[in-house]
N, C-alpha and C positions, 0 to 999 in steps of 0.2 A: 231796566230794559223793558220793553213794551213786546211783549212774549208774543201777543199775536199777530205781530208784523214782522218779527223775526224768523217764525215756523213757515214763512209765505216763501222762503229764499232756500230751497234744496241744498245747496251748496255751502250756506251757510251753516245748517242744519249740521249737516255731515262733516264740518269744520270743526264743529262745537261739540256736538257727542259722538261722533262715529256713529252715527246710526241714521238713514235715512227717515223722510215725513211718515212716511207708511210705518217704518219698523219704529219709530218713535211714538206715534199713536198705538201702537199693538201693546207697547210694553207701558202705556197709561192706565190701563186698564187694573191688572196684577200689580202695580207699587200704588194705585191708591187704595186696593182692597188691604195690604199687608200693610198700610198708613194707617186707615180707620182700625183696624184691628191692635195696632201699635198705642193707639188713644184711646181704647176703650180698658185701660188698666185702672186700677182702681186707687194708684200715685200715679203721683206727676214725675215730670223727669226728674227730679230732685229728689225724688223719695219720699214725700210729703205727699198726705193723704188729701184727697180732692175737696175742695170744700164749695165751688163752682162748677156749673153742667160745663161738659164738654163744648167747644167753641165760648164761650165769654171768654170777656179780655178783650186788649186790642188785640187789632188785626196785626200783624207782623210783615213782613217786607215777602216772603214766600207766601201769599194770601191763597194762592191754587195749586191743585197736586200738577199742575205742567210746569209752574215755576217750582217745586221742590224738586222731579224730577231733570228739568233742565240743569239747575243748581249742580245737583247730584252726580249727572254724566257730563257737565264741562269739568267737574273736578278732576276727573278719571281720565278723561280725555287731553288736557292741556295740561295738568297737576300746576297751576300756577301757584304764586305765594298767597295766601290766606289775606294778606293785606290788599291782595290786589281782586279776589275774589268780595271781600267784601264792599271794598268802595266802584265792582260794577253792580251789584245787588241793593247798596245800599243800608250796609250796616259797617260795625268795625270788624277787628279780626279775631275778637275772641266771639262775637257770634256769628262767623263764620266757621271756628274751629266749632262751636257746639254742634253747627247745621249738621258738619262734615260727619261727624260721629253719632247723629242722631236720623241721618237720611242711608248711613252706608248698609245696617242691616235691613232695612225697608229693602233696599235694592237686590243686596243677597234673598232674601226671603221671595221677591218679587218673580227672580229667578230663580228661584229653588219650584216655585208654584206654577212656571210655564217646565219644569223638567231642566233646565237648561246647563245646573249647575254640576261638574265632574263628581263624581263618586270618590271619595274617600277612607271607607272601611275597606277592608281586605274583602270581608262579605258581600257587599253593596257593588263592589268593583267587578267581582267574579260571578256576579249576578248580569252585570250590564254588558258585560263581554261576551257573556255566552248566545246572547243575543245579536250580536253583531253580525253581518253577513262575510261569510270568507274566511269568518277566523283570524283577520288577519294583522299585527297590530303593531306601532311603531312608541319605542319608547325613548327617550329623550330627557336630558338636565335642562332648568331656567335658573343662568342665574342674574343676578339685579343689583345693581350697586347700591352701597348703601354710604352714609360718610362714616369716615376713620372714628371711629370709637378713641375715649379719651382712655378708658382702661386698658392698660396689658393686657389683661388677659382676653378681652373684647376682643385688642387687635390680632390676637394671636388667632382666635376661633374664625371672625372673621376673614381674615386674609385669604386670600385666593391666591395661588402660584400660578395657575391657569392665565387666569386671568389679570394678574398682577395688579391688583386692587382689592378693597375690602366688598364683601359683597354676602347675600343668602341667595340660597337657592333652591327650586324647589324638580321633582321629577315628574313628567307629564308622560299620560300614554292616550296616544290619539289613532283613531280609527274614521277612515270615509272623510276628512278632514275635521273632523269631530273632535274635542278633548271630553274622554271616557273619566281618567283618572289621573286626581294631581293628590300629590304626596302634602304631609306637614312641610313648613318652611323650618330650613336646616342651615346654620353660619356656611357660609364659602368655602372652609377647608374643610368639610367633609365629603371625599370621594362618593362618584356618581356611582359605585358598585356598593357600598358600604351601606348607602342611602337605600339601594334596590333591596338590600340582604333586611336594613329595617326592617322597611315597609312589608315585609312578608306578605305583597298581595298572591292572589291564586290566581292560576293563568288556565283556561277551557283547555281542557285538553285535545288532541288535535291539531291547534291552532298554531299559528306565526307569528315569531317575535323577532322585529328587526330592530338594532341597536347599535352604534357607535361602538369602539374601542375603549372608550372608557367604561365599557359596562364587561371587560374580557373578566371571564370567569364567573358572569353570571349565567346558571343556564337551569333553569326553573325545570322543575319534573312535568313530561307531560305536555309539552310543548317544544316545539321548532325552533331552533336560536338561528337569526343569519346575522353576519357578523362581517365587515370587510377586514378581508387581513393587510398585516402590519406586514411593511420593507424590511425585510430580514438588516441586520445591522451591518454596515460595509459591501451588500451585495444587493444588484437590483429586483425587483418583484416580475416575477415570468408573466408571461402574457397573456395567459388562460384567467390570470388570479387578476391582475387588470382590468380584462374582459367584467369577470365577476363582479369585482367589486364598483363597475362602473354600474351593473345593472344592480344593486344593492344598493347604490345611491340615486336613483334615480326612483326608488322605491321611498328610501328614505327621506328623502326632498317634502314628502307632503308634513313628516311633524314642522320642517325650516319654514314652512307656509302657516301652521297653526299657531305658532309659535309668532312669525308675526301678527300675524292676527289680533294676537293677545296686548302684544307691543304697541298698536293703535293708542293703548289707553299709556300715557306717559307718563302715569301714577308707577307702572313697573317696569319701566321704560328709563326715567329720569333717575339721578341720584336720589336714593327716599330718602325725605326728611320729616316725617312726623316719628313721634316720639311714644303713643301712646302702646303700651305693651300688645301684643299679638294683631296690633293693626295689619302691619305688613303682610300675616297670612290671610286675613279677612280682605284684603287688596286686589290679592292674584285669583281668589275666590270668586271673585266678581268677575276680572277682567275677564277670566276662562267663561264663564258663563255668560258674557256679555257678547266674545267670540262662537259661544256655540248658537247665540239667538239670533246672529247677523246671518250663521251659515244656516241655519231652516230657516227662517225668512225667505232668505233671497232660493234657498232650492226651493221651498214652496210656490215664488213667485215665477 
């Protein structure tokens, strides 16, 4: 593909990475700094010691960091099959699988270095919240299909009743439409209350925590739980608590917005199919942080 007549077409642009001309150029900058730094190891990606200066060799079919990065975010954005990504780039598909796993930390890294990427630690999380304006924060499950596992016991941990499919998933807390904090990725049958009691993050005290039904009987020291309540069994819900929990969803509606957000990229969106151990959480890693770089851009702009 001829990259420089392709980045001419907006629409096109925003087709292929979710990200417009502007916010496409902003994030060239940070993934070729976290590139050059990725080359300047003292092995090669094979673990073999360098015995030629950096750049010898031929040139390879990704010759510039716009073609690594375009590479990089059609992957995420379309998730198409390997075979199909290499014969538009112009190689096969085992080095398109190596591109994919040798360009996806470049990119986490890239956003890790604009800020972009959710907080993870208990520590780190209760750090970035405390700083939020309002206090005020929406917490929520992601989960993502995944294919039926050939082992028992796969399919068992996997399986979602919820959802009536195999799938992982992970928990997100977004603020100002922002994702602050995403959880490890956890098989589908484990409860979104079980995952919160995990994750043992710390919540600002003061603050508001609005949540779903699936999170009943989570309620962190120190913090505000709202909560929409549940149809008593045989009898209908009164109409103050209606009222309620009409305005509690109307609050909660912005993580259903972040959340798509993240879903732009069809890598966590589509049935996953890569296979390589802890990809899948290095995935939604990016997407969230690809979600957070679209929303300050565009408030910036």
């Amino acid at each position: 593909m001829n990259i420089e007549k392709l980045l001419v077409y907006p629409r096109v642009v925003r087709a292929l990475t979710s990200l417009n001309q502007r916010e496409f150029e902003q994030l060239v900058f940070p993934f070729e700094g976290e590139w050059i730094k990725a080359q300047r190891r003292s092995l090669t990606q094979r673990g073999t010691g360098r015995v030629r200066a950096l750049g010898a060799g031929r040139k390879g079919q990704l010759p510039g960091i716009r073609h690594k990065l375009l590479f990089i975010l059609m992957y995420f954005k379309l998730y198409p099959l390997q075979e199909v990504m290499g014969l538009l780039f112009g190689f096969n598909q085992w080095e398109a699988n190596r591109w994919v796993h040798r360009l996806t930390p470049v990119l986490e890294k890239a956003l890790g270095r604009r800020m972009e990427l959710p907080a993870r630690a208990p520590a780190d999380l209760a750090r970035v919240l405390a700083q939020c304006p309002g206090l005020e924060f929406v917490l929520d499950g992601v989960e993502r299909p995944v294919r039926r596992p050939k082992d028992n016991e796969r399919q068992k941990k996997n399986y979602s009743g919820k959802k009536k499919r195999h799938s992982v998933k992970n928990l997100i807390v977004t603020s100002q439409g922002r994702i602050k904090g995403l959880s490890r990725t956890a098989p589908g049958s484990v409860h979104d209350k079980k995952m919160a009691d995990q994750t043992r993050w710390r919540w600002p005290k003061g603050g508001t925590l609005l949540q779903d039904t699936g999170f009943a009987g989570y309620a962190p020291p120190g913090i505000g739980v709202l909560m929409p309540r549940k149809k008593p069994k045989g009898r209908s819900l009164d109409a103050h608590w209606k009222a309620i929990n009409r305005v509690i969803s109307r609050l909660r509606v912005r993580v259903e917005h972040a959340i798509s957000g993240v879903k732009r990229c069809h890598i966590v969106a589509d049935i996953y199919r890569n296979f390589k151990a802890g990809f899948e959480d290095a995935v939604i890693l990016s997407a969230c942080g690809l979600h957070n770089f679209r929303v300050s851009c565009r408030s910036a702009a």
